[in-house]
C-alpha positions as CSV (number, residue, x, y, z in Angstrom):
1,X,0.0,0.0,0.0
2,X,3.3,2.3,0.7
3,X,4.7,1.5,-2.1
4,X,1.6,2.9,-4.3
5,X,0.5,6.1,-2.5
6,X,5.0,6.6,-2.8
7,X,4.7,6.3,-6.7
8,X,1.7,8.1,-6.9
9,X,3.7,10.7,-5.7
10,X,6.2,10.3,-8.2
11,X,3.4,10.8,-10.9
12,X,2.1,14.0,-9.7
13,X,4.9,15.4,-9.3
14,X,6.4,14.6,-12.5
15,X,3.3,15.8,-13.8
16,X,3.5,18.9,-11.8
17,X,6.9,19.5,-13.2
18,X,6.0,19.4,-16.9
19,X,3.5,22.0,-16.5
20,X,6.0,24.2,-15.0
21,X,8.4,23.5,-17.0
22,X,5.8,24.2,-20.5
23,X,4.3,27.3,-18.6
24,X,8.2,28.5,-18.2
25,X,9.0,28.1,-21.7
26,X,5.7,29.5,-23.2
27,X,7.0,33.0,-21.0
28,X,10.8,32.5,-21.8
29,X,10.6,32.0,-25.0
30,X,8.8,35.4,-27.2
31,X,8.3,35.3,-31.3
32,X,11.3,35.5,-33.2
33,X,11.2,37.5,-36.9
34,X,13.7,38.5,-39.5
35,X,13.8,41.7,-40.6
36,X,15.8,41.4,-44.5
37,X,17.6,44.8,-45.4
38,X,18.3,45.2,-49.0
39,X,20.1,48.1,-50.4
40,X,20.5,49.9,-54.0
41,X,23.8,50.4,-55.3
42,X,24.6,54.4,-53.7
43,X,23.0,54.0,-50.5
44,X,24.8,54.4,-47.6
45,X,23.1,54.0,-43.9
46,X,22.0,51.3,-41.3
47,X,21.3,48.6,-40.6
48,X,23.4,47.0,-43.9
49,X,22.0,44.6,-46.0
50,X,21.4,41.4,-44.7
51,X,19.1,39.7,-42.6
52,X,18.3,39.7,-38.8
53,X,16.7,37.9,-36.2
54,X,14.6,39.8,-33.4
55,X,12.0,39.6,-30.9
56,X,8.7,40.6,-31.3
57,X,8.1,43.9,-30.5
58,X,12.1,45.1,-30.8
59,X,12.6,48.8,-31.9
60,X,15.2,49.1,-34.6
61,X,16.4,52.3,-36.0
62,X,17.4,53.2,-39.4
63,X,19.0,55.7,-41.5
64,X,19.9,56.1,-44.9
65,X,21.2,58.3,-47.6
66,X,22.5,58.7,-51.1
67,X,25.5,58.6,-51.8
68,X,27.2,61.1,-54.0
69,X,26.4,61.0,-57.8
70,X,23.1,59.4,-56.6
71,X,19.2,60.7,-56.1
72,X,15.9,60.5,-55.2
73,X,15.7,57.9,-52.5
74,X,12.8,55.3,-51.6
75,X,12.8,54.0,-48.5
76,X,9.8,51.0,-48.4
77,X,8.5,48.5,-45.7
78,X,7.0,45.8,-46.3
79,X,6.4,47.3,-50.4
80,X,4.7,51.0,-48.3
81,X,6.5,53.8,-48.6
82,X,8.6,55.4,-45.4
83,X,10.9,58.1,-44.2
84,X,14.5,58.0,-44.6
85,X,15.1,57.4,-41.0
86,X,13.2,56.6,-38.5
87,X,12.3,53.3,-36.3
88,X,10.5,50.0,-36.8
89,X,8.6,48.0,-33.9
90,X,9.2,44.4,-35.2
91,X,5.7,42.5,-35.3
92,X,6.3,39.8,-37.7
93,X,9.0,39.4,-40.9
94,X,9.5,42.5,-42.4
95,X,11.4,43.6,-45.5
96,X,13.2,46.8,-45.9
97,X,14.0,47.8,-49.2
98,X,16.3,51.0,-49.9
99,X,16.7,52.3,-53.7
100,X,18.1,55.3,-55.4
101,X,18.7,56.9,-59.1
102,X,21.7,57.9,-60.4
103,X,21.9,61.9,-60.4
104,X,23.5,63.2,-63.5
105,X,22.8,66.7,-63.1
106,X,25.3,69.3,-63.3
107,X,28.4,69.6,-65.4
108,X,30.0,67.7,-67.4
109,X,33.1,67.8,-69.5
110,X,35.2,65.3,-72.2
111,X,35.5,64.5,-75.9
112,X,33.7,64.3,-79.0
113,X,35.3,62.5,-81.8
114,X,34.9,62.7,-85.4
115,X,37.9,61.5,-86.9
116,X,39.4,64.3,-84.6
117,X,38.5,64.6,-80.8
118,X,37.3,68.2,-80.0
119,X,36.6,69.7,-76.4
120,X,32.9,69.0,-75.3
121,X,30.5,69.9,-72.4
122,X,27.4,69.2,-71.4
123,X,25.0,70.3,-68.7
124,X,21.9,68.3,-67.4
125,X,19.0,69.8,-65.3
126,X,15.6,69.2,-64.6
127,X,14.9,65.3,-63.1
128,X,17.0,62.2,-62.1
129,X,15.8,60.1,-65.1
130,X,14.8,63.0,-67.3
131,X,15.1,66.9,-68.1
132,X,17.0,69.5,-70.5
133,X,20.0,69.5,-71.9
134,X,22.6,71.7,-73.1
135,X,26.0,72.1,-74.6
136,X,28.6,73.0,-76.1
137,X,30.8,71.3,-79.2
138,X,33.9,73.4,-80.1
139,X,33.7,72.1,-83.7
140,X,30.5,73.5,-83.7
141,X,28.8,76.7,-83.9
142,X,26.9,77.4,-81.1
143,X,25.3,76.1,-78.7
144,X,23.2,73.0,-78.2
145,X,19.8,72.7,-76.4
146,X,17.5,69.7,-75.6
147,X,16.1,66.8,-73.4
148,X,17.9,63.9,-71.9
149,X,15.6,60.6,-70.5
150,X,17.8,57.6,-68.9
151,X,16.8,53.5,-68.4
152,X,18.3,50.9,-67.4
153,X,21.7,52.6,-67.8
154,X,21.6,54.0,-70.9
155,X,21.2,57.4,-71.7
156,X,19.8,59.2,-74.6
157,X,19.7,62.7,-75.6
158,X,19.4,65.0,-79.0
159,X,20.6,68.1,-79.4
160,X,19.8,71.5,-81.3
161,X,22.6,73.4,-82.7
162,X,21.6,76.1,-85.1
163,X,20.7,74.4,-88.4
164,X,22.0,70.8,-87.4
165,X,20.6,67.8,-85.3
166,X,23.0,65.2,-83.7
167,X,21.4,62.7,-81.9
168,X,23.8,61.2,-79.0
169,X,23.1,57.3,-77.4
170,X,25.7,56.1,-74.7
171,X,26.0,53.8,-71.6
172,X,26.1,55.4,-67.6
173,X,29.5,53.4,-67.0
174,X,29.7,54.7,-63.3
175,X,28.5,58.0,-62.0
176,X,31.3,60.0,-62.9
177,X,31.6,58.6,-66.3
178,X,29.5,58.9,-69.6
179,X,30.1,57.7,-72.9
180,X,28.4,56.5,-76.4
181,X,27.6,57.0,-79.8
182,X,26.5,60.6,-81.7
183,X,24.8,60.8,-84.8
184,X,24.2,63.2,-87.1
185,X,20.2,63.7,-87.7
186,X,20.2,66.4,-90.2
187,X,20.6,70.2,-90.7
188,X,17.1,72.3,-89.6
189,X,16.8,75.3,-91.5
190,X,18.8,77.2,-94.4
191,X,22.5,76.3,-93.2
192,X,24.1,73.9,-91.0
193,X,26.5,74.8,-88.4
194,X,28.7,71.7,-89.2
195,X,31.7,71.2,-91.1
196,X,32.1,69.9,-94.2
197,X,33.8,67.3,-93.8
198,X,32.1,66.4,-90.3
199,X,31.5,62.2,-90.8
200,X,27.8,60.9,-90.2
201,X,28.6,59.5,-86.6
202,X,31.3,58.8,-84.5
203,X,31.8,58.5,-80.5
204,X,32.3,60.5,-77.6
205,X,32.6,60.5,-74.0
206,X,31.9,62.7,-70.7
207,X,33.6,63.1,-67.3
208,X,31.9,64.6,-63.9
209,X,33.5,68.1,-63.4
């Protein structure tokens, strides 16, 4: 008869410990989330890219920029749009996502070749991916006005110089560096303002001042 009420005992209080021991782990133990960080090329800030584990209701702080050479920054959580800095109360997996443009505008100066290389500067204004455009070729007369647009790395922009069109294509090969193709699209009015002997095409290429 001892020897049962003794291991009854032992039951209960085995039993006794396993709800302790649940009820300790359920209080120990909060939700765990990742938070992923991914950032554009030209963005500077933290937290860096990568991905990190927190507790549920953990404030993390954030702040970003753009680098130089780089605009119009989007800051998103979670695909909605937020500030630049700020702070994040963690309540599930999030995703931050950091982005800018590259920022051409200002001045620019380098080479235009046409079976001879002649001084060439250009100055962009207006938007990151678009705006106005002008220049100035020494080979030719004048100056040159008109609109730029940029995608995917390539940039495109024409040019009016009294009584000729050139047309210019080229690749954004870092954001201090320009360079491409011109063409020539045609004189625009009684006399063009290129040499004769001015080929059809040819190359050129543009440095940040």
């Amino acid at each position: 008869m001892r020897a049962r009420i003794f291991t009854s005992f032992i039951f209960i209080g085995i039993f006794i410990g396993i709800l302790i021991f649940a009820g300790c782990k359920n209080t120990d133990d909060p939700a765990q989330y990742i938070l992923t960080v991914t950032l554009g090329e030209g963005v500077s800030g933290t937290p860096g890219p990568g991905s990190y584990t927190h507790t549920e209701n953990d404030v993390v702080t954030y702040s970003y920029a753009a680098q130089a050479g780089y605009g119009n920054l989007a800051c998103t959580l979670d695909g909605a749009s937020i500030p630049a800095s700020g702070s994040i109360t963690v309540t599930g997996n999030h995703v931050l996502n950091v982005t800018v443009d590259i920022d051409l505008r200002g001045f620019w100066a380098g080479r235009f070749y046409a079976g001879w290389d002649s001084y060439f500067n250009v100055t962009f204004s207006g938007g990151t991916l678009s705006g106005t455009v002008q220049s100035h070729i020494d080979v030719v007369s004048g100056n040159g006005n008109g609109s730029f647009s940029i995608s995917n790395d390539q940039i495109e922009f024409i040019l009016q110089f009294p009584g000729a069109r050139l047309g210019f294509t080229g690749t954004i090969d870092s954001v201090n560096h320009l360079s491409g193709e011109w063409q020539y699209l045609g004189t625009v009015g009684p006399s063009a303002s290129l040499p004769k002997k001015l080929p059809s095409n040819g190359r050129w290429e543009l440095n940040r001042d």
